[in-house]
PQR file with spaces between the fields and no chain letter, atoms N, CA, C, O and H, PARSE charges and radii, in Angstrom:
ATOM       1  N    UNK     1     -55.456  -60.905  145.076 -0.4000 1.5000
ATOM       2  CA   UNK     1     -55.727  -61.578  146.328 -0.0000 2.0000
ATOM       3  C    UNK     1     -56.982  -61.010  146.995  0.5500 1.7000
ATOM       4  O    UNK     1     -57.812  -61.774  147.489 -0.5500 1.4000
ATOM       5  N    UNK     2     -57.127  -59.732  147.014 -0.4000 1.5000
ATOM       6  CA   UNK     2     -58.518  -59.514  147.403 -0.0000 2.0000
ATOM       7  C    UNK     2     -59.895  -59.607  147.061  0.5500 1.7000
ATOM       8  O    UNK     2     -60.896  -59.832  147.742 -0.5500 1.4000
ATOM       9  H    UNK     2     -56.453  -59.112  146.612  0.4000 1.0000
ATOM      10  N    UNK     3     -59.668  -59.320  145.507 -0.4000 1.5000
ATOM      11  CA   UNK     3     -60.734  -60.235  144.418 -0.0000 2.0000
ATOM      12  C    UNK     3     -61.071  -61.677  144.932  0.5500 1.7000
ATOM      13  O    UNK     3     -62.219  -62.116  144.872 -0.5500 1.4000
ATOM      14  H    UNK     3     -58.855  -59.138  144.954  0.4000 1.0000
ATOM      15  N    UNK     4     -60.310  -62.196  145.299 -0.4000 1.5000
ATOM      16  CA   UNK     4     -60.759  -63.650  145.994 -0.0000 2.0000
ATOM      17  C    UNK     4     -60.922  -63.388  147.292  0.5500 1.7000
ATOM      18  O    UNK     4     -61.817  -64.134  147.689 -0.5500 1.4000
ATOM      19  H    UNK     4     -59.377  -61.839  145.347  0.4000 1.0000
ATOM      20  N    UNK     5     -60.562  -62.780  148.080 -0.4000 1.5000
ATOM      21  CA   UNK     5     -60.894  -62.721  149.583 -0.0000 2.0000
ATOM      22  C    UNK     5     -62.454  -62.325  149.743  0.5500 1.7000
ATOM      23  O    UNK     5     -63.226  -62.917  150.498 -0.5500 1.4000
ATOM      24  H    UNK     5     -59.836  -62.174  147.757  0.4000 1.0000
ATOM      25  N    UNK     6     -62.835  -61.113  148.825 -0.4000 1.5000
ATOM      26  CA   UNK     6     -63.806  -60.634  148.852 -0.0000 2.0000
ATOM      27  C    UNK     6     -65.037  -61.641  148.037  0.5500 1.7000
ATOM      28  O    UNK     6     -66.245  -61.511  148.232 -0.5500 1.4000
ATOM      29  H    UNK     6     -62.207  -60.633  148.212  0.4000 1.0000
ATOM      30  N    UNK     7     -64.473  -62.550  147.193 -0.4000 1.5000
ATOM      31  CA   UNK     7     -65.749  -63.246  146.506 -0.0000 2.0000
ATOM      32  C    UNK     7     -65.873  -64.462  147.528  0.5500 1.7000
ATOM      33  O    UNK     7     -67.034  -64.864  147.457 -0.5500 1.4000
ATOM      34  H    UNK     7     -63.492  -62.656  147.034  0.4000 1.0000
ATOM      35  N    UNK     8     -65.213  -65.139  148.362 -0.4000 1.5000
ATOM      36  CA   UNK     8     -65.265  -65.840  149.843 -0.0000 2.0000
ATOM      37  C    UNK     8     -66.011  -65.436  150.713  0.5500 1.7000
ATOM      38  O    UNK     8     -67.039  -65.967  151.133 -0.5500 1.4000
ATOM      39  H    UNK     8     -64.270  -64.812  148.420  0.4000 1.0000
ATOM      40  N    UNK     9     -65.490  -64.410  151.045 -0.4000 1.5000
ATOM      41  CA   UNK     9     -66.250  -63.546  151.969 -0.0000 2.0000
ATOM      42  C    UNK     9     -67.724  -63.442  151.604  0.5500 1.7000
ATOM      43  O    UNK     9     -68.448  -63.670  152.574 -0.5500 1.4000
ATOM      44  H    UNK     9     -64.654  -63.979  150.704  0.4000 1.0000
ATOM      45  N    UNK    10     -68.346  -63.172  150.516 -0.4000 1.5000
ATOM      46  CA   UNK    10     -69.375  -63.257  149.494 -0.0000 2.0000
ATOM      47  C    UNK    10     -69.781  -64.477  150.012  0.5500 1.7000
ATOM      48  O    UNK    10     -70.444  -64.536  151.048 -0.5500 1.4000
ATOM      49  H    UNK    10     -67.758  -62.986  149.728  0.4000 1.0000
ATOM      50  N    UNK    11     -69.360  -65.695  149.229 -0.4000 1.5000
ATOM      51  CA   UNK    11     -70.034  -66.548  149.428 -0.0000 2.0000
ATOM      52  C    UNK    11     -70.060  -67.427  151.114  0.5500 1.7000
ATOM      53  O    UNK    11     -70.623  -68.511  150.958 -0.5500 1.4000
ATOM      54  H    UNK    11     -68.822  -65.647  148.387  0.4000 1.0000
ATOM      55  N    UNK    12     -69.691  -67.260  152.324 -0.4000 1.5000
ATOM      56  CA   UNK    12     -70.007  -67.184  153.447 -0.0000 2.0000
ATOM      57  C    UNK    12     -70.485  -66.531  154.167  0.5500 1.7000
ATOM      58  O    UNK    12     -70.589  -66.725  155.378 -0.5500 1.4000
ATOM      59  H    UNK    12     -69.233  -66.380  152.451  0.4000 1.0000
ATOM      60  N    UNK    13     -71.219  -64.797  152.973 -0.4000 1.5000
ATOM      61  CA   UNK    13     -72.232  -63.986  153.779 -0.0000 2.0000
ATOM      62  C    UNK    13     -71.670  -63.444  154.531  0.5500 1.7000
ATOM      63  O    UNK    13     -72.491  -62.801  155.184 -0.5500 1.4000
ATOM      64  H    UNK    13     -71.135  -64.639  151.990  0.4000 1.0000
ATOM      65  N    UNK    14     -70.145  -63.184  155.093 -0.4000 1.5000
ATOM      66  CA   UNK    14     -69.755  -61.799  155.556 -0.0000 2.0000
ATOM      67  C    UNK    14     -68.763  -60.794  155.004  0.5500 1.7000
ATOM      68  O    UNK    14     -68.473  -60.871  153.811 -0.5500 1.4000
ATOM      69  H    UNK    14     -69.477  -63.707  154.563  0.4000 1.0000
ATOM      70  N    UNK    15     -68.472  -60.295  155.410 -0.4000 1.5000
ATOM      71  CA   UNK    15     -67.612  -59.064  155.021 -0.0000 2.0000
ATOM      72  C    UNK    15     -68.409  -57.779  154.813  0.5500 1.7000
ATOM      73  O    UNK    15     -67.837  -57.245  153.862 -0.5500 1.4000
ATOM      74  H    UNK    15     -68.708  -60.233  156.380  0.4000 1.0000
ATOM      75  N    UNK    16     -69.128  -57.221  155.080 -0.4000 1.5000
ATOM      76  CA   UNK    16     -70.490  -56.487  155.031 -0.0000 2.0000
ATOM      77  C    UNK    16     -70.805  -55.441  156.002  0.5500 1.7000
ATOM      78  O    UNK    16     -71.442  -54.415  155.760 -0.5500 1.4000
ATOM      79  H    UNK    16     -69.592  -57.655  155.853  0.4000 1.0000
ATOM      80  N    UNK    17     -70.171  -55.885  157.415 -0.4000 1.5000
ATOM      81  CA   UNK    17     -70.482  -55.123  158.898 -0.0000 2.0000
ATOM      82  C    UNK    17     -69.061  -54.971  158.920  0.5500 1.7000
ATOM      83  O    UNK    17     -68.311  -55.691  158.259 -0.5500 1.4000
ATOM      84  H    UNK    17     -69.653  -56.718  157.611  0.4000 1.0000
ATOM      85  N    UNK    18     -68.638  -53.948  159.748 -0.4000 1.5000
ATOM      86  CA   UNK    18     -67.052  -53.477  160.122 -0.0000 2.0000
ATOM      87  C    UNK    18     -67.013  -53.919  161.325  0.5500 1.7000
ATOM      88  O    UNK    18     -68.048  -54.306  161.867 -0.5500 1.4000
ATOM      89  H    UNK    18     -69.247  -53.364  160.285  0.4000 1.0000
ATOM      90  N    UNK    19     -65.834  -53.940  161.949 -0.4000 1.5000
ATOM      91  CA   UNK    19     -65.678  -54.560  162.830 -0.0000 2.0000
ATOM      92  C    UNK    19     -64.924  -55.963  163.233  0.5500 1.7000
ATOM      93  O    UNK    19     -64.183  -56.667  162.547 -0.5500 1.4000
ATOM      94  H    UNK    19     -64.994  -53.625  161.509  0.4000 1.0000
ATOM      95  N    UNK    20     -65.217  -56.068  164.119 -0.4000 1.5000
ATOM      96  CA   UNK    20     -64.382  -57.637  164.959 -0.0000 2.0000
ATOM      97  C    UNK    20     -65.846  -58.398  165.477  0.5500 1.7000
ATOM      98  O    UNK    20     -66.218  -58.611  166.631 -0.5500 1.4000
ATOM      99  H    UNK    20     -65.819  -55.497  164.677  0.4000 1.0000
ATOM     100  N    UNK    21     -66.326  -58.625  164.560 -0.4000 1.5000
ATOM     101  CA   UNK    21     -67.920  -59.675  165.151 -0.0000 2.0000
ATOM     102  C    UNK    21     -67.985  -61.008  164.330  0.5500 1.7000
ATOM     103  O    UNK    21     -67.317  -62.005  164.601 -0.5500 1.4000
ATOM     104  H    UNK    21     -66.025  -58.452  163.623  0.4000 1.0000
ATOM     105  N    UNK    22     -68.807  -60.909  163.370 -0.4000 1.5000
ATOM     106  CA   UNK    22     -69.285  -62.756  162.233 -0.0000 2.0000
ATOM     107  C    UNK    22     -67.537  -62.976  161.716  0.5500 1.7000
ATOM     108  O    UNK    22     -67.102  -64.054  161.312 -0.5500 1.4000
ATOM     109  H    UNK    22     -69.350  -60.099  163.149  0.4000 1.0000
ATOM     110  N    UNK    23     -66.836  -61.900  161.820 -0.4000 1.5000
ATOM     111  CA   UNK    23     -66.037  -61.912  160.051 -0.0000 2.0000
ATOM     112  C    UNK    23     -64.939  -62.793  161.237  0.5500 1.7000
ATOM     113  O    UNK    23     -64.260  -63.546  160.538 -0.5500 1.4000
ATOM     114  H    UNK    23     -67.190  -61.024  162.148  0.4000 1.0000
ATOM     115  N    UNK    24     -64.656  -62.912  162.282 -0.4000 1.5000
ATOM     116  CA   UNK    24     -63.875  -63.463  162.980 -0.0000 2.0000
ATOM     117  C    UNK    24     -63.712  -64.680  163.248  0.5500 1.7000
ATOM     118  O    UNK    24     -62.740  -65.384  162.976 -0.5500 1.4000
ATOM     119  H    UNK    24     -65.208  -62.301  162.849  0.4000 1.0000
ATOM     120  N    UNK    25     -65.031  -65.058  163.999 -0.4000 1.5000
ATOM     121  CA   UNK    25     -65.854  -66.119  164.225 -0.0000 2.0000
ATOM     122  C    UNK    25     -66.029  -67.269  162.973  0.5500 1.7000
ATOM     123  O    UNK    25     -65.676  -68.444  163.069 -0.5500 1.4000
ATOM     124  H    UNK    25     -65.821  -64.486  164.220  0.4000 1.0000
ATOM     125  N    UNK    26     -66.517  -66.785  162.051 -0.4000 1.5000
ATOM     126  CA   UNK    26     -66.645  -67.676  160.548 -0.0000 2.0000
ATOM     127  C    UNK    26     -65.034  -67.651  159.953  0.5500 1.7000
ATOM     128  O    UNK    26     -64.903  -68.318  158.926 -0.5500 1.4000
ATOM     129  H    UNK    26     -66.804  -65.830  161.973  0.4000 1.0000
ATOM     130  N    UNK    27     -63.945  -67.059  160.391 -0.4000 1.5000
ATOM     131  CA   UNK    27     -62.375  -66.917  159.751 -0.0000 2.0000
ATOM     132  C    UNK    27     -61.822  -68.116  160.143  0.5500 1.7000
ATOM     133  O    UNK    27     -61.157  -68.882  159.446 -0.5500 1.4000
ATOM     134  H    UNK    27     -64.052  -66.517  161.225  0.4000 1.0000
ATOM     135  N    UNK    28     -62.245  -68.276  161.704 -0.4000 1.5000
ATOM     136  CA   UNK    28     -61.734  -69.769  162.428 -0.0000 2.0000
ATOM     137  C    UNK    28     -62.256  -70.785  162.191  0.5500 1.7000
ATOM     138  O    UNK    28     -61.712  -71.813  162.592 -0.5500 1.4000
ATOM     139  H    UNK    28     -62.785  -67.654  162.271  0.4000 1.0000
ATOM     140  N    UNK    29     -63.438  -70.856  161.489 -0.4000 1.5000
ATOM     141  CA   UNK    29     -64.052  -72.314  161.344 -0.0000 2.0000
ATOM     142  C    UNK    29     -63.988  -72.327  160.322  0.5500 1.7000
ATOM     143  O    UNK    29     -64.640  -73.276  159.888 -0.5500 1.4000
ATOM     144  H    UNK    29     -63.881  -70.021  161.163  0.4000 1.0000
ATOM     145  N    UNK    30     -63.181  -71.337  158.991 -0.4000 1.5000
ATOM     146  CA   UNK    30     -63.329  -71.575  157.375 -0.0000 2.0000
ATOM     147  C    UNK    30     -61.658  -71.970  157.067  0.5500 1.7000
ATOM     148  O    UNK    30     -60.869  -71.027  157.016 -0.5500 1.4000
ATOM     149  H    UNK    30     -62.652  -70.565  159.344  0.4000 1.0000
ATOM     150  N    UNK    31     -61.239  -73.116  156.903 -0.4000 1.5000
ATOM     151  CA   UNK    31     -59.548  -73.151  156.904 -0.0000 2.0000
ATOM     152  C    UNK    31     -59.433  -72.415  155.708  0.5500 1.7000
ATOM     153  O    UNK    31     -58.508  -71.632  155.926 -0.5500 1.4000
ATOM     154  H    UNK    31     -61.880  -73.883  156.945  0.4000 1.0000
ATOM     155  N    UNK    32     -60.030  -72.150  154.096 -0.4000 1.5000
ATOM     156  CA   UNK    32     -59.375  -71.541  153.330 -0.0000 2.0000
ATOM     157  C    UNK    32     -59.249  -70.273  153.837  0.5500 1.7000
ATOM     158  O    UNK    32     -58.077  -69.931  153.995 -0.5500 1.4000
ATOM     159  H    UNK    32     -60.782  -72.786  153.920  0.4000 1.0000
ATOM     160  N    UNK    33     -60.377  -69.182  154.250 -0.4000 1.5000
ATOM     161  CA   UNK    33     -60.675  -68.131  154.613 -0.0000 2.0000
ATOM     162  C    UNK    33     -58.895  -67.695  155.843  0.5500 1.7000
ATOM     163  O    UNK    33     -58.060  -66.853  155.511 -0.5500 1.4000
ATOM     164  H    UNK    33     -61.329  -69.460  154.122  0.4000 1.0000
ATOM     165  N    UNK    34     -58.827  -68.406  156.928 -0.4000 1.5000
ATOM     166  CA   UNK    34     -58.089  -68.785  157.849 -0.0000 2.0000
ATOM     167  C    UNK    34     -56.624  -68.877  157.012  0.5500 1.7000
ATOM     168  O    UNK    34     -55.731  -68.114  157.382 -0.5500 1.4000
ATOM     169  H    UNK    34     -59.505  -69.090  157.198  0.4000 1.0000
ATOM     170  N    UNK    35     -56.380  -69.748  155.953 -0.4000 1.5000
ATOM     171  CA   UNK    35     -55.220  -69.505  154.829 -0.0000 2.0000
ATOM     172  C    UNK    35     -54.635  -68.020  154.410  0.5500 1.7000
ATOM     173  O    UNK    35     -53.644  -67.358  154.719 -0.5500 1.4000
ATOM     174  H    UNK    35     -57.106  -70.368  155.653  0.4000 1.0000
ATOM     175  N    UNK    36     -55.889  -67.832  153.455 -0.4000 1.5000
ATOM     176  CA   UNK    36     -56.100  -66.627  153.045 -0.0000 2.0000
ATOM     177  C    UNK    36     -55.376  -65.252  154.167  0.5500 1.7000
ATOM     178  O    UNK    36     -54.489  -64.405  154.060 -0.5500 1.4000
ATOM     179  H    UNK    36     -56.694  -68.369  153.204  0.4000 1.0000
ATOM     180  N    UNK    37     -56.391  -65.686  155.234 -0.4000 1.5000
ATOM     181  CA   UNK    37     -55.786  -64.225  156.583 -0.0000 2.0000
ATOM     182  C    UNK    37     -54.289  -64.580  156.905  0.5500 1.7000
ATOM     183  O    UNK    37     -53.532  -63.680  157.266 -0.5500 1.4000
ATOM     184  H    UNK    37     -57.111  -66.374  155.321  0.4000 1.0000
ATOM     185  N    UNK    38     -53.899  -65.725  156.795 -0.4000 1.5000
ATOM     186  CA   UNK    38     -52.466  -65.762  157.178 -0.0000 2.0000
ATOM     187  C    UNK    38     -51.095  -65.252  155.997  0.5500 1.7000
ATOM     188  O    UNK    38     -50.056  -64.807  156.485 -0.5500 1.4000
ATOM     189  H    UNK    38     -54.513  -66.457  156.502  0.4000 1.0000
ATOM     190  N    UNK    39     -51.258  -65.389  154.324 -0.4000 1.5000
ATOM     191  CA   UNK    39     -51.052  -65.486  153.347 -0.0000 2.0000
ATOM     192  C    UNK    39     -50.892  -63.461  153.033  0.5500 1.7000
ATOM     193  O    UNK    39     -50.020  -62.791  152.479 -0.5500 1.4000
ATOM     194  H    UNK    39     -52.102  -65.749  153.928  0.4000 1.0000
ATOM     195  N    UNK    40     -52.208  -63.092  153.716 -0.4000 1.5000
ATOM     196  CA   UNK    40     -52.152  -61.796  153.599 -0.0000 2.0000
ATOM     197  C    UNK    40     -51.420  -61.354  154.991  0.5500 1.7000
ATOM     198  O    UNK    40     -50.755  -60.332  155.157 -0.5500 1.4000
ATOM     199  H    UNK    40     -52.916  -63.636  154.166  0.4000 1.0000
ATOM     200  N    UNK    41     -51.590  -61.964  155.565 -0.4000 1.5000
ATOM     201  CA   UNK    41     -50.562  -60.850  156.962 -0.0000 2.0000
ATOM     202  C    UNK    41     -48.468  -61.176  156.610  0.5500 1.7000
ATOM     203  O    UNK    41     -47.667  -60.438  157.184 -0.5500 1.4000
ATOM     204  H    UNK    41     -52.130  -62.795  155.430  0.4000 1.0000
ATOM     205  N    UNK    42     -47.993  -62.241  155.718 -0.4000 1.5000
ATOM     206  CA   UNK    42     -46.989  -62.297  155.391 -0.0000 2.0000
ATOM     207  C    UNK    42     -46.950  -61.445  154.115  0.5500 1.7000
ATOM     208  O    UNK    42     -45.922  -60.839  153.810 -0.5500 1.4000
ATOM     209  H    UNK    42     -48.644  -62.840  155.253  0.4000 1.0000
ATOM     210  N    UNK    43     -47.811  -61.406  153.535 -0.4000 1.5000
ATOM     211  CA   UNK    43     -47.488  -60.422  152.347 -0.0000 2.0000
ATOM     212  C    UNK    43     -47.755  -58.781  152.961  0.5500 1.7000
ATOM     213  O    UNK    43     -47.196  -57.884  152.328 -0.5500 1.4000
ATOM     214  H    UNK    43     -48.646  -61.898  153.783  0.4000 1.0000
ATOM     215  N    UNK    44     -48.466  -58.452  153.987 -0.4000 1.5000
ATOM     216  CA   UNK    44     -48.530  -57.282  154.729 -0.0000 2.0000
ATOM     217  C    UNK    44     -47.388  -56.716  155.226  0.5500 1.7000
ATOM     218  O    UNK    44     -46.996  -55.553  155.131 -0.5500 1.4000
ATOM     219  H    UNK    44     -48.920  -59.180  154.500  0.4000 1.0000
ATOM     220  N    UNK    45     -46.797  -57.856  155.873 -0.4000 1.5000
ATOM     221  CA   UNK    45     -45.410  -57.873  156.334 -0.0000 2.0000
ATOM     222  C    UNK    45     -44.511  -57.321  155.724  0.5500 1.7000
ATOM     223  O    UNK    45     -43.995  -56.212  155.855 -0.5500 1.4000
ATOM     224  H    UNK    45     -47.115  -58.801  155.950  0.4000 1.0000
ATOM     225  N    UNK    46     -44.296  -58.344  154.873 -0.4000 1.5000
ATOM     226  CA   UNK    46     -43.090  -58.022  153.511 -0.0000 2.0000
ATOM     227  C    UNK    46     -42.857  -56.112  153.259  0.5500 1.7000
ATOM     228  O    UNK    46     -41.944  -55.309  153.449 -0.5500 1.4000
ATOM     229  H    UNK    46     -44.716  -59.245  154.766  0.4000 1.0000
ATOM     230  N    UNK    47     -44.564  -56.054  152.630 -0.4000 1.5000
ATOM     231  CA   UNK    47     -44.608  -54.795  152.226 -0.0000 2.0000
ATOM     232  C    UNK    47     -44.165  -53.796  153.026  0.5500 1.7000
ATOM     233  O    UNK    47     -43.480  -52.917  152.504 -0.5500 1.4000
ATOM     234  H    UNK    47     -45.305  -56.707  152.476  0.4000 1.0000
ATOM     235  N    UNK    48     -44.495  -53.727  154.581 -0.4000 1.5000
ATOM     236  CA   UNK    48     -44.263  -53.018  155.718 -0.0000 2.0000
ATOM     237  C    UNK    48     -42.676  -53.146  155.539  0.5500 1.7000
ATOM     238  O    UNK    48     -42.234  -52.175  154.925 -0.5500 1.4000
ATOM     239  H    UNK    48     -45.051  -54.441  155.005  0.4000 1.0000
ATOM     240  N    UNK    49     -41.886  -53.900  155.836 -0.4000 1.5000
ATOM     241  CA   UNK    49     -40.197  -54.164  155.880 -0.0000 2.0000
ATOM     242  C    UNK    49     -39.915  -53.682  154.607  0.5500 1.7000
ATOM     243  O    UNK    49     -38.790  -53.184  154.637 -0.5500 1.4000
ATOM     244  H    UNK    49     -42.245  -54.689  156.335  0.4000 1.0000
ATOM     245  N    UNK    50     -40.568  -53.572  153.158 -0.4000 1.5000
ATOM     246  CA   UNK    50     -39.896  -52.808  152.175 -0.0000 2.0000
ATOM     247  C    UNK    50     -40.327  -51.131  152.085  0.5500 1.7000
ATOM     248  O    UNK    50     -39.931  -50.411  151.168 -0.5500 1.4000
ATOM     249  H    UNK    50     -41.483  -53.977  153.133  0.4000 1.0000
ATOM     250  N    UNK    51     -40.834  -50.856  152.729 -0.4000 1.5000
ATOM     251  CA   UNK    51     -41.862  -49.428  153.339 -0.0000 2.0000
ATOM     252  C    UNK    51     -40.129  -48.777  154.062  0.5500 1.7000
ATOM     253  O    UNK    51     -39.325  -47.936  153.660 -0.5500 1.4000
ATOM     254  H    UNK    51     -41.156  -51.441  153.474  0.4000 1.0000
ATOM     255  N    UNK    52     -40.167  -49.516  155.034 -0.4000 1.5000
ATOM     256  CA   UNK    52     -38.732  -49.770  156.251 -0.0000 2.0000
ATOM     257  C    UNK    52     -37.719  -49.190  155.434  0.5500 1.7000
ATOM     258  O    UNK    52     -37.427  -47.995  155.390 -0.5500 1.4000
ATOM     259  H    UNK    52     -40.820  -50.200  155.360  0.4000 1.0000
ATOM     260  N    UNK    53     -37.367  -49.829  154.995 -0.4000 1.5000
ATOM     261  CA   UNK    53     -36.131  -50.347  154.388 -0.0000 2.0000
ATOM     262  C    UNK    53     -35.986  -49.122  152.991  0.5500 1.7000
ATOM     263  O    UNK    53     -34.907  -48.719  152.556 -0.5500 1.4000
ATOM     264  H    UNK    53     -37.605  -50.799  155.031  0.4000 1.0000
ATOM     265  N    UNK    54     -37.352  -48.703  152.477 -0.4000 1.5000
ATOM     266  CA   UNK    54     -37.202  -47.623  151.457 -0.0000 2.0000
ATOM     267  C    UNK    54     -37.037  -46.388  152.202  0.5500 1.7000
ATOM     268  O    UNK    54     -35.993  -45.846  151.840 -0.5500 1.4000
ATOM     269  H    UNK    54     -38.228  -49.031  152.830  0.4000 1.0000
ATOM     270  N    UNK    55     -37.570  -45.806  152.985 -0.4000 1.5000
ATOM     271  CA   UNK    55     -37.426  -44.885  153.802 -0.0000 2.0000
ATOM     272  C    UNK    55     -35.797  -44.936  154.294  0.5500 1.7000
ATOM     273  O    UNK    55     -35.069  -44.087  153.781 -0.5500 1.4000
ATOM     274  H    UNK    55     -38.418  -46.246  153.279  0.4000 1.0000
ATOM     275  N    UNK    56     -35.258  -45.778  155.150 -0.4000 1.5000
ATOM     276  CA   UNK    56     -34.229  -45.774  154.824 -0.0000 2.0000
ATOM     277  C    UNK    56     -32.887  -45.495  154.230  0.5500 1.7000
ATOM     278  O    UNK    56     -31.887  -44.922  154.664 -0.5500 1.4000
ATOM     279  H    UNK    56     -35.849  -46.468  155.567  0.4000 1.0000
ATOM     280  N    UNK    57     -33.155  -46.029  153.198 -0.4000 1.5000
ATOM     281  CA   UNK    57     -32.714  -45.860  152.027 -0.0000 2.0000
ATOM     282  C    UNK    57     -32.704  -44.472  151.398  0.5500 1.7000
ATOM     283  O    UNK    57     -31.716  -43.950  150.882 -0.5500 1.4000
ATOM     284  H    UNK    57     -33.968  -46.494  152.845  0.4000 1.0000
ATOM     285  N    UNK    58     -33.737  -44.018  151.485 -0.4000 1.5000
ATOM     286  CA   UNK    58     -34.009  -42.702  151.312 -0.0000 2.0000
ATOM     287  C    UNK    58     -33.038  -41.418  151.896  0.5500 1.7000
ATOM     288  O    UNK    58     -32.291  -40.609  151.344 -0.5500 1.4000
ATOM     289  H    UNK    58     -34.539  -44.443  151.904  0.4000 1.0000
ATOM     290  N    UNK    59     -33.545  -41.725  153.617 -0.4000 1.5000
ATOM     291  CA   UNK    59     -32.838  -41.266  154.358 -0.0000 2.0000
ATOM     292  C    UNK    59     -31.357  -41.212  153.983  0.5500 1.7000
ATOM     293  O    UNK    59     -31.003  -40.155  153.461 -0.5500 1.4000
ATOM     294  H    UNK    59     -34.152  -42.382  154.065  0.4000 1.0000
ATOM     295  N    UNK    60     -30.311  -42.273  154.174 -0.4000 1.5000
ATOM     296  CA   UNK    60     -28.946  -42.472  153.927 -0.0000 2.0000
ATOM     297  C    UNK    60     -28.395  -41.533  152.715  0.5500 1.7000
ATOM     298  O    UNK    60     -27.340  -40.901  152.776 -0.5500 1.4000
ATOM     299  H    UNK    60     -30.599  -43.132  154.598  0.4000 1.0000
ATOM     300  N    UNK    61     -29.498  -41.549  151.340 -0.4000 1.5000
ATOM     301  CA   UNK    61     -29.154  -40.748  150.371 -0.0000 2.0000
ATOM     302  C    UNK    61     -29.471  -39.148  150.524  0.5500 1.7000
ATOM     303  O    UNK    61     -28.757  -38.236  150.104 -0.5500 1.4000
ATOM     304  H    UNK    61     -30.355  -42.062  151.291  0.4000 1.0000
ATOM     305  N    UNK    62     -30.062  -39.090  150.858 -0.4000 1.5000
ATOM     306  CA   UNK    62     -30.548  -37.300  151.734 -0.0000 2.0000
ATOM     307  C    UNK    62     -29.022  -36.703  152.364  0.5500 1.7000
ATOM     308  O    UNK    62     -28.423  -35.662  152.095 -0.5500 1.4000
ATOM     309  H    UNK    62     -30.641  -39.831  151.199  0.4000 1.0000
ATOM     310  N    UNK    63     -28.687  -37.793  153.284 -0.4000 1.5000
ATOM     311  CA   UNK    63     -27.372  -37.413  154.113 -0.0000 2.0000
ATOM     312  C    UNK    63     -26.500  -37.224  153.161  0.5500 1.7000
ATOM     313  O    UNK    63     -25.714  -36.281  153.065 -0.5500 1.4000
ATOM     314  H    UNK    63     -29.174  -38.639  153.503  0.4000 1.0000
ATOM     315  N    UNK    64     -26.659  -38.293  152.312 -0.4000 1.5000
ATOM     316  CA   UNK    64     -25.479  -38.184  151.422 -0.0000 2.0000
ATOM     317  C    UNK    64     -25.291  -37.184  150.292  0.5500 1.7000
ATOM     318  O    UNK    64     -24.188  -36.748  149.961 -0.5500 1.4000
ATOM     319  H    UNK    64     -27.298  -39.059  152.390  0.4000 1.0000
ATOM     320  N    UNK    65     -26.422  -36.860  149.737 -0.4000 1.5000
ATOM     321  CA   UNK    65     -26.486  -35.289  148.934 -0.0000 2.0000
ATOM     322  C    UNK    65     -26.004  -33.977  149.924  0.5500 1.7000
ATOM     323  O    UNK    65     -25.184  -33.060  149.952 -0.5500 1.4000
ATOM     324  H    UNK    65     -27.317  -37.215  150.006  0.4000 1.0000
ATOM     325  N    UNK    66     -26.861  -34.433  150.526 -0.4000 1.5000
ATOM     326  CA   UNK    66     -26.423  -33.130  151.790 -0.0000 2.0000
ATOM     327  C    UNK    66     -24.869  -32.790  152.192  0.5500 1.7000
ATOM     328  O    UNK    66     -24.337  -31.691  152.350 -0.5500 1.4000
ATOM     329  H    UNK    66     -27.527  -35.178  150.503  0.4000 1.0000
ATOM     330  N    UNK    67     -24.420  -33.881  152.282 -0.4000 1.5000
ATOM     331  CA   UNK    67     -22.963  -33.530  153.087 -0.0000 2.0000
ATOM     332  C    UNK    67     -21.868  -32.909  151.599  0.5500 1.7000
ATOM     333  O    UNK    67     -20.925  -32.164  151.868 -0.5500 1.4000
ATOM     334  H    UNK    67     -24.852  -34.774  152.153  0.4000 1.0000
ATOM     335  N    UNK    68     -22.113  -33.274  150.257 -0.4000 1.5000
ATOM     336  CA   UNK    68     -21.714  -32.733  149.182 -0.0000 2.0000
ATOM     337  C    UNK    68     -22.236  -31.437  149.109  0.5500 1.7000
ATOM     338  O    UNK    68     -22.287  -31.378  147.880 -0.5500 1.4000
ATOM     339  H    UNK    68     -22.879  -33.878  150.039  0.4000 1.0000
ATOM     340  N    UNK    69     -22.644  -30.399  149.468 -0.4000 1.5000
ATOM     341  CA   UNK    69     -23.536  -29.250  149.314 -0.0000 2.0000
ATOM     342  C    UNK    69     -22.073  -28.463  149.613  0.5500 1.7000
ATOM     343  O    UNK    69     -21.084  -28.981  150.130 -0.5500 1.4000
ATOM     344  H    UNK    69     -22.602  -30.447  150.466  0.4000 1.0000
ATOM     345  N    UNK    70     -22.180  -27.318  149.230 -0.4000 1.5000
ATOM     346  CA   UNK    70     -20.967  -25.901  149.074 -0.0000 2.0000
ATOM     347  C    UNK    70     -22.291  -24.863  149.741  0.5500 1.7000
ATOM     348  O    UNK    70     -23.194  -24.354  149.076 -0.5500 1.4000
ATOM     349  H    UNK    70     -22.983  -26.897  148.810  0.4000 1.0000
ATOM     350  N    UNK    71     -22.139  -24.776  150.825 -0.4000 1.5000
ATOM     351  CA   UNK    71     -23.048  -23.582  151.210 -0.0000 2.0000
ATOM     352  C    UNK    71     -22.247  -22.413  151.518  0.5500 1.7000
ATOM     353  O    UNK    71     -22.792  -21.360  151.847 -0.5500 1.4000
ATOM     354  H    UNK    71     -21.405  -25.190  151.365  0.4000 1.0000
C-alpha cells in the first residue's frame, strides 16, 4: 500500500516537504489519493486495536504465570 501511495504521491509532485502544507491541499482535490488516506487510517486502526488487544493479552497471561509461582 505504500509502494502505491508513494508512486501517486510521485506522480502529483508531492510527498517531498514534511508537514501539513501541498500534501493536504492536493489529498482533497485527488479522490484516489483521498481513498487511499481513508483505506490507510482503517487499516491503521485495525493494527492499533490488535497492538490493544495483544498487550492485553499479554498482560492477563503474566498474571496468570505469576499467580502459579511457589515463592
Amino acid at each position: 500500500m505504500m509502494m502505491k501511495r508513494h508512486k501517486m504521491e510521485k506522480d502529483l509532485g508531492i510527498g517531498t516537504e514534511v508537514g501539513y502544507s501541498k500534501n493536504a491541499e492536493t489529498a482533497k482535490r485527488s479522490p484516489a489519493l483521498a481513498a487511499m488516506n481513508r483505506k490507510f487510517g482503517m487499516i491503521h486502526g485495525l493494527s492499533s486495536l490488535a497492538n490493544i488487544l495483544s498487550f492485553g493479552s499479554l498482560a492477563m497471561h503474566s498474571w496468570y504465570l505469576s499467580s502459579k509461582l511457589d515463592l
